[in-house]
Predicted model as a PDB file, atoms N, CA, C, CB and O in Angstrom, pLDDT in the B-factor column:
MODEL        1                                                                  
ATOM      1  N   UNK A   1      98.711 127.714 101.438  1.00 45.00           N  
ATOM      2  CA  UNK A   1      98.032 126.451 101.168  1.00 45.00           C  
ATOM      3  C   UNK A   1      98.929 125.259 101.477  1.00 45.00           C  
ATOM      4  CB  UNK A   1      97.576 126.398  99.715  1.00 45.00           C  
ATOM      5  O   UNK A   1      98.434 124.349 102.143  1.00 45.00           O  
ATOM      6  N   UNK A   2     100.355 125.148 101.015  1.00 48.00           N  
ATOM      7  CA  UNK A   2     100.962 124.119 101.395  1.00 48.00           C  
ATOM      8  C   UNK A   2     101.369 124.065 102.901  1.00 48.00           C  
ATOM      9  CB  UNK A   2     101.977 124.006 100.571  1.00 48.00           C  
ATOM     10  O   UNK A   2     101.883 123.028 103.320  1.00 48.00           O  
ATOM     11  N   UNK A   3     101.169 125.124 103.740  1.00 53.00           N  
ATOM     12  CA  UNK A   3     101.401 124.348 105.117  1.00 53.00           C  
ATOM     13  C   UNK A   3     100.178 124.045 105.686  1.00 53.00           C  
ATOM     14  CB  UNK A   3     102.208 125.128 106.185  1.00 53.00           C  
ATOM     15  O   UNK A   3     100.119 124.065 106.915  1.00 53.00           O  
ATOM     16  N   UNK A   4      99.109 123.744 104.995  1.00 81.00           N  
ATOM     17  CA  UNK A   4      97.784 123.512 105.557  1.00 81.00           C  
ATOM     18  C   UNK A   4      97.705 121.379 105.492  1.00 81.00           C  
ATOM     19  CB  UNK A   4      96.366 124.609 104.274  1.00 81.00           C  
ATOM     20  O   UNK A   4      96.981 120.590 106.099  1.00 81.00           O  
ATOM     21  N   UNK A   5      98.887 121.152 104.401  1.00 91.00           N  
ATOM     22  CA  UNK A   5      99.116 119.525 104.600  1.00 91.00           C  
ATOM     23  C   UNK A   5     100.342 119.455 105.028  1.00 91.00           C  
ATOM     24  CB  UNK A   5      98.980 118.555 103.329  1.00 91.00           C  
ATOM     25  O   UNK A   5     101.166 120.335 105.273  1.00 91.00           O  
ATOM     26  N   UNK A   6     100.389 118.102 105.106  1.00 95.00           N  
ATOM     27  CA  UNK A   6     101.849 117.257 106.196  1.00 95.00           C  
ATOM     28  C   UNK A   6     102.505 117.422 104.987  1.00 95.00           C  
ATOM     29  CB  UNK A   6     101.833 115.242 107.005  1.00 95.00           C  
ATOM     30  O   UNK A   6     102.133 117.566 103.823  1.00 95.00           O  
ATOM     31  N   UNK A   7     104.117 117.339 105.840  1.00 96.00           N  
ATOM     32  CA  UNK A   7     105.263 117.350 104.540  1.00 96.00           C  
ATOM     33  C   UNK A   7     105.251 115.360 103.865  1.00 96.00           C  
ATOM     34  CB  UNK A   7     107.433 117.972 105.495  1.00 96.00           C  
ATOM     35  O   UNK A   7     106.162 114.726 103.334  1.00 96.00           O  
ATOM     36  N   UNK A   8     104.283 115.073 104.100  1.00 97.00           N  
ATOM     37  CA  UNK A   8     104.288 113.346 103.839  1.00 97.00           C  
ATOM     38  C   UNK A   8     103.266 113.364 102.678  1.00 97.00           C  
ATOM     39  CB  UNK A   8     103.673 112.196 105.348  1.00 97.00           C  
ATOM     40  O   UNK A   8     103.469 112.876 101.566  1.00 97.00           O  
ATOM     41  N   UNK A   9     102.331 113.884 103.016  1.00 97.00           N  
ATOM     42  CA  UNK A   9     101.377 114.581 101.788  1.00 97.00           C  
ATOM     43  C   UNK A   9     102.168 115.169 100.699  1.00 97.00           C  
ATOM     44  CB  UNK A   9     100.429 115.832 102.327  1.00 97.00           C  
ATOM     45  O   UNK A   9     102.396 114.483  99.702  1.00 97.00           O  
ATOM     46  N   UNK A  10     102.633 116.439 100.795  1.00 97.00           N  
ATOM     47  CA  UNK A  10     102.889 117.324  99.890  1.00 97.00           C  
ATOM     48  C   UNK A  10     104.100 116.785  98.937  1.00 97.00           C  
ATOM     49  CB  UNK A  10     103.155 118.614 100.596  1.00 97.00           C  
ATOM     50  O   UNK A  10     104.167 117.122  97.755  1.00 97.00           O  
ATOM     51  N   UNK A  11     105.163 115.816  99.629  1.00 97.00           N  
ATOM     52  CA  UNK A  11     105.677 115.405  98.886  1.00 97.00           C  
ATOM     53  C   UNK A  11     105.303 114.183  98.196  1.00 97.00           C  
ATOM     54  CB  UNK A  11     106.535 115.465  99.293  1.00 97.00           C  
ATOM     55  O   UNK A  11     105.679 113.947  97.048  1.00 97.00           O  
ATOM     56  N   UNK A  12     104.351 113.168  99.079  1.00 97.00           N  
ATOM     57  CA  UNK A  12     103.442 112.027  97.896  1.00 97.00           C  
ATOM     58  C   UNK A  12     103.117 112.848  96.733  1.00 97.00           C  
ATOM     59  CB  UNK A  12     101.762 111.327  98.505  1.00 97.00           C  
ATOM     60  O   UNK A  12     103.549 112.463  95.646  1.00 97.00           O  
ATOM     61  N   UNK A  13     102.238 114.204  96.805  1.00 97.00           N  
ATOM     62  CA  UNK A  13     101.704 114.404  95.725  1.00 97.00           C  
ATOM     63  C   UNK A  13     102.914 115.440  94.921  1.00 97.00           C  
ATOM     64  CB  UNK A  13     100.188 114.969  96.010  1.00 97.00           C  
ATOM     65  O   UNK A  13     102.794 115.430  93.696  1.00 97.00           O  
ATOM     66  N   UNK A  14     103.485 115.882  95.195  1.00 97.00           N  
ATOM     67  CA  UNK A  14     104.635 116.558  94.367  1.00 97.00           C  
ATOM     68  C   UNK A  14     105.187 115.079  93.261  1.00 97.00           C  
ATOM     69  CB  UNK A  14     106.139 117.267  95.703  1.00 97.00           C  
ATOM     70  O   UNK A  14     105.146 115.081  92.030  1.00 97.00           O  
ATOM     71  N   UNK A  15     105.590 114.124  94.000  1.00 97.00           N  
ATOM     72  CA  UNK A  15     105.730 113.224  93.360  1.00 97.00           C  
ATOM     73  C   UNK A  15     104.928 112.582  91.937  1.00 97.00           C  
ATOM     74  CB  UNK A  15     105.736 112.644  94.240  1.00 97.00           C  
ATOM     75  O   UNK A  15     105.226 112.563  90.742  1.00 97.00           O  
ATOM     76  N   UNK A  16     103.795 112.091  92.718  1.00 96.00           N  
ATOM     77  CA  UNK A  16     102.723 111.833  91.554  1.00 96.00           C  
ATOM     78  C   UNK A  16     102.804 113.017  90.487  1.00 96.00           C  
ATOM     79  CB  UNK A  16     101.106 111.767  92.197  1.00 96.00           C  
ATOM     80  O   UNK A  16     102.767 112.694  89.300  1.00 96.00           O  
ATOM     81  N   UNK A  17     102.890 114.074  90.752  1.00 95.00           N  
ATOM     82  CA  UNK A  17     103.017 115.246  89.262  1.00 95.00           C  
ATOM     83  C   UNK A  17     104.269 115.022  89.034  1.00 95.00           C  
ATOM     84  CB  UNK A  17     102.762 117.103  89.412  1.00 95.00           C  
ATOM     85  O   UNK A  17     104.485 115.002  87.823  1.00 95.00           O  
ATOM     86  N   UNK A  18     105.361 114.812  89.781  1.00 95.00           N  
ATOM     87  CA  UNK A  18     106.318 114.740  88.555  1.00 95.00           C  
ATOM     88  C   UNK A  18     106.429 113.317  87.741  1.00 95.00           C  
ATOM     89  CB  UNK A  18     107.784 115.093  89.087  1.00 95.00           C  
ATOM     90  O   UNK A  18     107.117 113.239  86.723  1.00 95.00           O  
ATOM     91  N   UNK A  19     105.588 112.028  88.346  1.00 94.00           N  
ATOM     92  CA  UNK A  19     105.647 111.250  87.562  1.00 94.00           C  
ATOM     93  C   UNK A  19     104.337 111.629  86.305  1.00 94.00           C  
ATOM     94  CB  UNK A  19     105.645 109.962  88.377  1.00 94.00           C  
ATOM     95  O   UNK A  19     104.345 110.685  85.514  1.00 94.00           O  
ATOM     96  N   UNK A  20     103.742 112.205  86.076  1.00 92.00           N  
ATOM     97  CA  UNK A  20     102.983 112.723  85.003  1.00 92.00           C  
ATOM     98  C   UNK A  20     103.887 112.635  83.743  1.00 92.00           C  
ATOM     99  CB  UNK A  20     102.499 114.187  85.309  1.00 92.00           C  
ATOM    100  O   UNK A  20     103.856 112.105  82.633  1.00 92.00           O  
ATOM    101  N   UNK A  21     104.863 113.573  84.621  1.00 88.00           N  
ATOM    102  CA  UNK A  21     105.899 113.830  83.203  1.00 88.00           C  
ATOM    103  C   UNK A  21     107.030 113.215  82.701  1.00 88.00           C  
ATOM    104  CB  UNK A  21     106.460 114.940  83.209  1.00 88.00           C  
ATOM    105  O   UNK A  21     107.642 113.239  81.634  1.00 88.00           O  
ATOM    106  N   UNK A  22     107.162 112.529  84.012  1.00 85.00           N  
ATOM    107  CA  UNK A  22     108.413 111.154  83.729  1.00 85.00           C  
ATOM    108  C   UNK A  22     108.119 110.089  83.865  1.00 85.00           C  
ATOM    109  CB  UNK A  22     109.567 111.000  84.509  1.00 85.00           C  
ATOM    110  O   UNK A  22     108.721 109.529  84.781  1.00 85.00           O  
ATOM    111  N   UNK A  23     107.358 109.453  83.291  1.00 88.00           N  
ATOM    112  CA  UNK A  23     106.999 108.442  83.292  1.00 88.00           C  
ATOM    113  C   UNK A  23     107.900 107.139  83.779  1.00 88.00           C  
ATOM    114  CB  UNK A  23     106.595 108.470  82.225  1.00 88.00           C  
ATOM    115  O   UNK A  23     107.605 106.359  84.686  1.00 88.00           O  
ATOM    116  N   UNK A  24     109.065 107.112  82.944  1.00 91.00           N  
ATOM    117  CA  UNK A  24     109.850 106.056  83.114  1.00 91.00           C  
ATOM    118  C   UNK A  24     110.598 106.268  84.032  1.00 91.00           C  
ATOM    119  CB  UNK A  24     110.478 105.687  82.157  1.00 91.00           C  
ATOM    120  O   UNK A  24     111.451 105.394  83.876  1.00 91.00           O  
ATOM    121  N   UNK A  25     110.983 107.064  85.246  1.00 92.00           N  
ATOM    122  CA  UNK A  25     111.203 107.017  86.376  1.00 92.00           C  
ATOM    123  C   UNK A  25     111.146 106.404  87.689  1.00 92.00           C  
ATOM    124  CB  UNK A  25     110.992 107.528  86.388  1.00 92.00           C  
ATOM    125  O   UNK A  25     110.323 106.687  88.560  1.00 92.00           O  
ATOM    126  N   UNK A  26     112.009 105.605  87.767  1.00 94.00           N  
ATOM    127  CA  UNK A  26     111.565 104.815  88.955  1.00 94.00           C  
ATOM    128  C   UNK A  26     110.744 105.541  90.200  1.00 94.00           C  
ATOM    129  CB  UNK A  26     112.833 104.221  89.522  1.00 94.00           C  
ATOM    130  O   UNK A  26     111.423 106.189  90.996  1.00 94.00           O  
ATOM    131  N   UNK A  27     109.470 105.469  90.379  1.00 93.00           N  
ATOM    132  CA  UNK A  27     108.522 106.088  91.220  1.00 93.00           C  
ATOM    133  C   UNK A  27     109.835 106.367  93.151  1.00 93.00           C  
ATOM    134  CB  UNK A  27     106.713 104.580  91.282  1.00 93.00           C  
ATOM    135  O   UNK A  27     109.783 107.198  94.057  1.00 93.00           O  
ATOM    136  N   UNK A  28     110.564 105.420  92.938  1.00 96.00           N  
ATOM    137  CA  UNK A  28     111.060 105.778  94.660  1.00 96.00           C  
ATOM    138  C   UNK A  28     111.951 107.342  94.884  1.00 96.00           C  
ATOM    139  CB  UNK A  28     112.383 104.304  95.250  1.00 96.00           C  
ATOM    140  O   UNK A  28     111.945 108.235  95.731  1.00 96.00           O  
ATOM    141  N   UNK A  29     112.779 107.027  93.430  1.00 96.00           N  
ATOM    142  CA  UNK A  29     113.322 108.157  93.031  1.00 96.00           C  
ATOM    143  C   UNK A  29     112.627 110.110  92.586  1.00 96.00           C  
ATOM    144  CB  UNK A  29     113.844 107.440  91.970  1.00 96.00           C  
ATOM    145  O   UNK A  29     113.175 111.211  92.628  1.00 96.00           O  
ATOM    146  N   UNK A  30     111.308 109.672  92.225  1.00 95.00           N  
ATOM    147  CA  UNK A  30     110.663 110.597  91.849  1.00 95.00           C  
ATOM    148  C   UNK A  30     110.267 111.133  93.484  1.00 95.00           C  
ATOM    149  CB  UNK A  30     109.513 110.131  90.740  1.00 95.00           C  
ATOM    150  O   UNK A  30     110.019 112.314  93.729  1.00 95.00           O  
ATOM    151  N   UNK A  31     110.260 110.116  94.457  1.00 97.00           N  
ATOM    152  CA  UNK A  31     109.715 110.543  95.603  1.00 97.00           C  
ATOM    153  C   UNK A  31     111.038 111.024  96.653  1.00 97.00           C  
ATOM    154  CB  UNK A  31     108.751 109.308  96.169  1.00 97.00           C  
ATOM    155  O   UNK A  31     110.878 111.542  97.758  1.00 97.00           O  
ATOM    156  N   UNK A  32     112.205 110.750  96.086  1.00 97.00           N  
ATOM    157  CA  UNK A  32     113.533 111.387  96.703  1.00 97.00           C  
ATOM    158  C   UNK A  32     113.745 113.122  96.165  1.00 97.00           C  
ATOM    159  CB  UNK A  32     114.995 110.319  96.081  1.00 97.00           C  
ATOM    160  O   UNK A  32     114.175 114.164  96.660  1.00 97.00           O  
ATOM    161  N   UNK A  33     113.190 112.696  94.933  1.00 96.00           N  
ATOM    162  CA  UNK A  33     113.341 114.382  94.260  1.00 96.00           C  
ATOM    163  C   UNK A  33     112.225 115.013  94.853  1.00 96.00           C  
ATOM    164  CB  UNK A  33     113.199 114.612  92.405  1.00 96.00           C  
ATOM    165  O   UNK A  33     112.720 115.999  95.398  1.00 96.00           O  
ATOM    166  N   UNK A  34     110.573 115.028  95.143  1.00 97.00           N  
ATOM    167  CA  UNK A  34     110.532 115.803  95.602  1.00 97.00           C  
ATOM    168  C   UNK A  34     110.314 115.743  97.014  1.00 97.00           C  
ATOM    169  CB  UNK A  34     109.971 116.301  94.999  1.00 97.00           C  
ATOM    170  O   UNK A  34     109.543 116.570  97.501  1.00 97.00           O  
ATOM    171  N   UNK A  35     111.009 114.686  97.937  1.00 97.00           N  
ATOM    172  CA  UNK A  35     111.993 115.345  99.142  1.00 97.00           C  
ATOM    173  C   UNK A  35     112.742 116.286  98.701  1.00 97.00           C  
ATOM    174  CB  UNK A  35     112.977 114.431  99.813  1.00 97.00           C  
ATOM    175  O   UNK A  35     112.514 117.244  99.439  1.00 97.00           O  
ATOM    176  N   UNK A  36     113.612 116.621  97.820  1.00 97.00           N  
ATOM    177  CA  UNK A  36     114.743 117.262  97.513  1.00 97.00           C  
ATOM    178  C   UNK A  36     113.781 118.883  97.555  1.00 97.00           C  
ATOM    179  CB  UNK A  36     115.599 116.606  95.889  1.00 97.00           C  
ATOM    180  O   UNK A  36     114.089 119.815  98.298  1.00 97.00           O  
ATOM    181  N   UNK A  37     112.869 118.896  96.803  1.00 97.00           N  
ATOM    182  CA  UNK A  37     111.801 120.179  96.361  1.00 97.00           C  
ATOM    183  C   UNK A  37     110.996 120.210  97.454  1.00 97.00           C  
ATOM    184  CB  UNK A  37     110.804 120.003  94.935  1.00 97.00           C  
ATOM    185  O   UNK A  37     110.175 121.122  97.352  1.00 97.00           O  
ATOM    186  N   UNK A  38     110.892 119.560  98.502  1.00 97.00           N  
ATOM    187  CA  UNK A  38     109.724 120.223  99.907  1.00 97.00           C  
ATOM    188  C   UNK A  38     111.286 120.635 100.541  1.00 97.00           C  
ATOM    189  CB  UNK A  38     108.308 118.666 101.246  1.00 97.00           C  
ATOM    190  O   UNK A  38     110.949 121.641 101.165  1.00 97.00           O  
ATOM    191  N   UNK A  39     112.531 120.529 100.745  1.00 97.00           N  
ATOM    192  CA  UNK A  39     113.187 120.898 101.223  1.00 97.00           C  
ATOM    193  C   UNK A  39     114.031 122.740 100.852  1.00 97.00           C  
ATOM    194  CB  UNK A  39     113.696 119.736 101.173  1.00 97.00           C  
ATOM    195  O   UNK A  39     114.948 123.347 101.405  1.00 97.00           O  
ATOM    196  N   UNK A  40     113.245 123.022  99.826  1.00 97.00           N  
ATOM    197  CA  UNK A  40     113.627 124.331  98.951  1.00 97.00           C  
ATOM    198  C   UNK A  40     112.295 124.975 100.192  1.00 97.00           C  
ATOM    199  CB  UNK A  40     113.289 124.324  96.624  1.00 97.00           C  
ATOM    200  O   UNK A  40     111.215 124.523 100.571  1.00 97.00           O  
ATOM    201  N   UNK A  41     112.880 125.899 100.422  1.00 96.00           N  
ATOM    202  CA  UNK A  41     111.260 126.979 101.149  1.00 96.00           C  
ATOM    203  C   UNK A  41     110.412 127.443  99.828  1.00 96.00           C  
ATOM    204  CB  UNK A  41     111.827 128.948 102.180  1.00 96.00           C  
ATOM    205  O   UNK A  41     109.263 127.158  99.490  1.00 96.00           O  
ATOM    206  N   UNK A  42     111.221 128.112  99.323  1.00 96.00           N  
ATOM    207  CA  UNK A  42     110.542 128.792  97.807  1.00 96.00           C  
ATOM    208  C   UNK A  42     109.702 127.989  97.478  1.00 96.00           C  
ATOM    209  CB  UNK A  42     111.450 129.001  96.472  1.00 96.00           C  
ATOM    210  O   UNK A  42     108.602 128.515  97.309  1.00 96.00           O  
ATOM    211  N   UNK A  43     109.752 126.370  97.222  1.00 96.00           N  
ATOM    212  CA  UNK A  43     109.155 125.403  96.508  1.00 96.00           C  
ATOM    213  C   UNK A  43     108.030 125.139  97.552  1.00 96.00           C  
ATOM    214  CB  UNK A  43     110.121 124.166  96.081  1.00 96.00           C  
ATOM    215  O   UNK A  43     106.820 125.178  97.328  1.00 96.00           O  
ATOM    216  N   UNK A  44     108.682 124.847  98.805  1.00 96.00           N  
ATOM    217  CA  UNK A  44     107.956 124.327  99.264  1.00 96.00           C  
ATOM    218  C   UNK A  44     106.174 125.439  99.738  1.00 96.00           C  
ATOM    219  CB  UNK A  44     108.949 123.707 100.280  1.00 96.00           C  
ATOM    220  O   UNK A  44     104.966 125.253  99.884  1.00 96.00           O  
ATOM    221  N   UNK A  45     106.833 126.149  99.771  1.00 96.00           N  
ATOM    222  CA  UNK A  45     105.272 127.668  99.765  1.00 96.00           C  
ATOM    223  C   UNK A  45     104.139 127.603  98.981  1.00 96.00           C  
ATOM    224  CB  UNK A  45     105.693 129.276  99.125  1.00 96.00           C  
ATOM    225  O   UNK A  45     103.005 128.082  98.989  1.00 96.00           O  
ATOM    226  N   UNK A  46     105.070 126.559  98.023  1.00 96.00           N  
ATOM    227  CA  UNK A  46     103.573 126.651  96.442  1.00 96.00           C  
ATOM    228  C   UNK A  46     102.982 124.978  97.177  1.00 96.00           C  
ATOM    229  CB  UNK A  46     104.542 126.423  93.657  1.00 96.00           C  
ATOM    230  O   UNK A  46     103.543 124.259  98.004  1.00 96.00           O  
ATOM    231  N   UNK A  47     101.695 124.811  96.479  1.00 96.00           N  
ATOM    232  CA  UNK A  47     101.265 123.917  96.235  1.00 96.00           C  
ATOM    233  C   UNK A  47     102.076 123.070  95.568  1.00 96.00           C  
ATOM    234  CB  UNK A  47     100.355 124.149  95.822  1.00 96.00           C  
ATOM    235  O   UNK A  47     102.836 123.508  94.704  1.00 96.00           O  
ATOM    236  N   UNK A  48     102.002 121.215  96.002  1.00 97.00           N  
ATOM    237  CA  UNK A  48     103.055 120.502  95.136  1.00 97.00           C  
ATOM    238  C   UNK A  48     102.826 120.094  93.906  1.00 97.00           C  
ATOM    239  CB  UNK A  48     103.471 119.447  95.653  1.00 97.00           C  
ATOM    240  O   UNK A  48     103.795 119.504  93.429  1.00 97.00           O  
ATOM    241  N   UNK A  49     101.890 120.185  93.193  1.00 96.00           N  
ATOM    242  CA  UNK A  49     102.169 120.310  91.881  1.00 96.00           C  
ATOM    243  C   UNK A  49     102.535 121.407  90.862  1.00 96.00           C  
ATOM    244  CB  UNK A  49     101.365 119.902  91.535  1.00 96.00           C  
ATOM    245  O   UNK A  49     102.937 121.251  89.709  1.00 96.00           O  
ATOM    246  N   UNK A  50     102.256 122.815  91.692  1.00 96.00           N  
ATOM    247  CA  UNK A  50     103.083 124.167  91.020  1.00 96.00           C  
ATOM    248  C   UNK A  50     104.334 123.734  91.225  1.00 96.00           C  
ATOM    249  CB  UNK A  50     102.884 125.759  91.721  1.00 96.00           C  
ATOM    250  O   UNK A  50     104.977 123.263  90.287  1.00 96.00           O  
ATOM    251  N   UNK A  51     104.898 123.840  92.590  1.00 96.00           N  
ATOM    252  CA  UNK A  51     106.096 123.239  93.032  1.00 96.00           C  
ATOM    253  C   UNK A  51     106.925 122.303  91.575  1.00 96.00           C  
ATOM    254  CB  UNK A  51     105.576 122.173  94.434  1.00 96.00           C  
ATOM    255  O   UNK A  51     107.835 122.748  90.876  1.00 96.00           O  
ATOM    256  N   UNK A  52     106.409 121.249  91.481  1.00 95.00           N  
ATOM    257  CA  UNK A  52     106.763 120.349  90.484  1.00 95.00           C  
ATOM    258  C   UNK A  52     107.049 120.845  89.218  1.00 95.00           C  
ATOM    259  CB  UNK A  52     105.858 119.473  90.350  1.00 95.00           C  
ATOM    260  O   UNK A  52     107.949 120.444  88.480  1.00 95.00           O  
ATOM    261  N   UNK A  53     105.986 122.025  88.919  1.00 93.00           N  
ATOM    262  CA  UNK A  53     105.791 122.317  87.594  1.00 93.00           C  
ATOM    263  C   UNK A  53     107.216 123.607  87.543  1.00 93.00           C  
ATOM    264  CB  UNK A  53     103.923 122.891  87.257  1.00 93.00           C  
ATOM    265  O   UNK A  53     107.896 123.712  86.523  1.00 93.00           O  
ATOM    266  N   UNK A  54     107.414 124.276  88.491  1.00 94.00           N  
ATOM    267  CA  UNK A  54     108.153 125.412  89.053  1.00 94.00           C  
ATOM    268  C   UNK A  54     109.464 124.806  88.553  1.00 94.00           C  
ATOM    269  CB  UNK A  54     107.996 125.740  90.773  1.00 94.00           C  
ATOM    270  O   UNK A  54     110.221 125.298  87.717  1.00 94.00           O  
ATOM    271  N   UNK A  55     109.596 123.680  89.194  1.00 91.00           N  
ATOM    272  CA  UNK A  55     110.894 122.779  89.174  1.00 91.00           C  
ATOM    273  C   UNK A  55     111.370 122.475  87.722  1.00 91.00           C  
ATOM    274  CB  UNK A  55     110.616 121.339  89.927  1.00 91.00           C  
ATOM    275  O   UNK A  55     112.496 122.705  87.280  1.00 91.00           O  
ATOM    276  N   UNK A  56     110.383 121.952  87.094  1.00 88.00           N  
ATOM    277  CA  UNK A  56     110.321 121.311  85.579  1.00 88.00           C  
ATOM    278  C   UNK A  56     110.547 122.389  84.654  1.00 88.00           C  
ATOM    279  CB  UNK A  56     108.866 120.598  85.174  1.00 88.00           C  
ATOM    280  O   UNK A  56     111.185 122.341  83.603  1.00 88.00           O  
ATOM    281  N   UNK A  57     109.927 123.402  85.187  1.00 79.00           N  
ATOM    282  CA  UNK A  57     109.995 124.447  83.429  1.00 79.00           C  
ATOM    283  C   UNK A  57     111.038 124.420  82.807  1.00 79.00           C  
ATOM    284  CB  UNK A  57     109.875 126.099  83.403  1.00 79.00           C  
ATOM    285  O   UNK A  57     110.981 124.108  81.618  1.00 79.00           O  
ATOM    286  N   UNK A  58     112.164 124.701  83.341  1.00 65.00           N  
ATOM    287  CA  UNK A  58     113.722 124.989  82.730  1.00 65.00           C  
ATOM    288  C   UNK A  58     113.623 123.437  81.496  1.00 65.00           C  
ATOM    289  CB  UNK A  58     115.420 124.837  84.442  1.00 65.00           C  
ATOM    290  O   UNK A  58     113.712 123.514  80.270  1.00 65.00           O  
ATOM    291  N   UNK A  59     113.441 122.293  82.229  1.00 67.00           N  
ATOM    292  CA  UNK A  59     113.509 121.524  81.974  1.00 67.00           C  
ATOM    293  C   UNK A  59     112.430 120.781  80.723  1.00 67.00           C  
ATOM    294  CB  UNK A  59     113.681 121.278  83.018  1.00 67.00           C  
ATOM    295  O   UNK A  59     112.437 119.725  80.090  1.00 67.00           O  
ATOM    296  N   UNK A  60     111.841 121.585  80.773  1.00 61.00           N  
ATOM    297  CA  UNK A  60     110.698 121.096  79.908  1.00 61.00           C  
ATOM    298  C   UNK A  60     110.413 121.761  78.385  1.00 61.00           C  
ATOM    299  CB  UNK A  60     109.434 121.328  80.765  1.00 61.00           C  
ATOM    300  O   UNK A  60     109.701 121.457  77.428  1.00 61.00           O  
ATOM    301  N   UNK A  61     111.575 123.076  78.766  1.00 57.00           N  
ATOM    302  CA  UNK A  61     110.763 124.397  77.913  1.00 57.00           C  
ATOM    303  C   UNK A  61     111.972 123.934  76.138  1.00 57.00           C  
ATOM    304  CB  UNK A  61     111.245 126.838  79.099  1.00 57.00           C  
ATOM    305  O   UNK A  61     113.162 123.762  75.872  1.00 57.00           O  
ATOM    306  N   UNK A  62     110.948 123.932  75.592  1.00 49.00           N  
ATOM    307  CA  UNK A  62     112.018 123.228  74.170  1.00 49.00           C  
ATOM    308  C   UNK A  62     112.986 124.142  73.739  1.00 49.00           C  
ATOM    309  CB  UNK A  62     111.169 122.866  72.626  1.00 49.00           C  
ATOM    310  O   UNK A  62     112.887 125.137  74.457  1.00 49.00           O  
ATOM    311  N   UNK A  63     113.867 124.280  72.918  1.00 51.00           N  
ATOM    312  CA  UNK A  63     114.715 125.503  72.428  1.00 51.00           C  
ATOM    313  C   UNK A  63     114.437 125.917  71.349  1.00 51.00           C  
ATOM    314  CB  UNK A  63     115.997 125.361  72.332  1.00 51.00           C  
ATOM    315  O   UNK A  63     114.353 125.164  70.379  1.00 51.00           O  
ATOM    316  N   UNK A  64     114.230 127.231  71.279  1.00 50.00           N  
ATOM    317  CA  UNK A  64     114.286 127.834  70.198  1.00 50.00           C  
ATOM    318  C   UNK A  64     115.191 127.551  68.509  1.00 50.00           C  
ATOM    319  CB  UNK A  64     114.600 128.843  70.824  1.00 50.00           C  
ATOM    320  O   UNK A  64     115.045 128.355  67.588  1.00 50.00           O  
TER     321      UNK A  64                                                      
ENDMDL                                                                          
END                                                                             
């Protein structure tokens, strides 16, 4: 599915999901990170908001 859009696409919208969750992120930066995540193959294979979400878990998951 993700090579069915442009890498200009996939990372606009990788972006927009990770600003979901970071709000206070400067949006240019959110769009450097996921340059950073269409540049992973692994990442880039998923759809960009799995992608995003793929990226985030570690990051998101609270501690025990």
């Amino acid at each position: 599915m993700a090579d069915a859009i442009s890498p200009d696409i996939w990372i606009a919208a990788c972006a927009h999901a990770l600003q979901l969750r970071w709000r206070t992120v400067n949006p240019r930066e959110l769009e450097e990170m996921a340059t950073e995540l269409w540049r992973d193959a692994r990442l880039r294979a998923l759809p960009p908001r799995a992608a995003a979400e793929a990226w985030l878990g570690p990051v998101m998951e609270l501690p025990s």
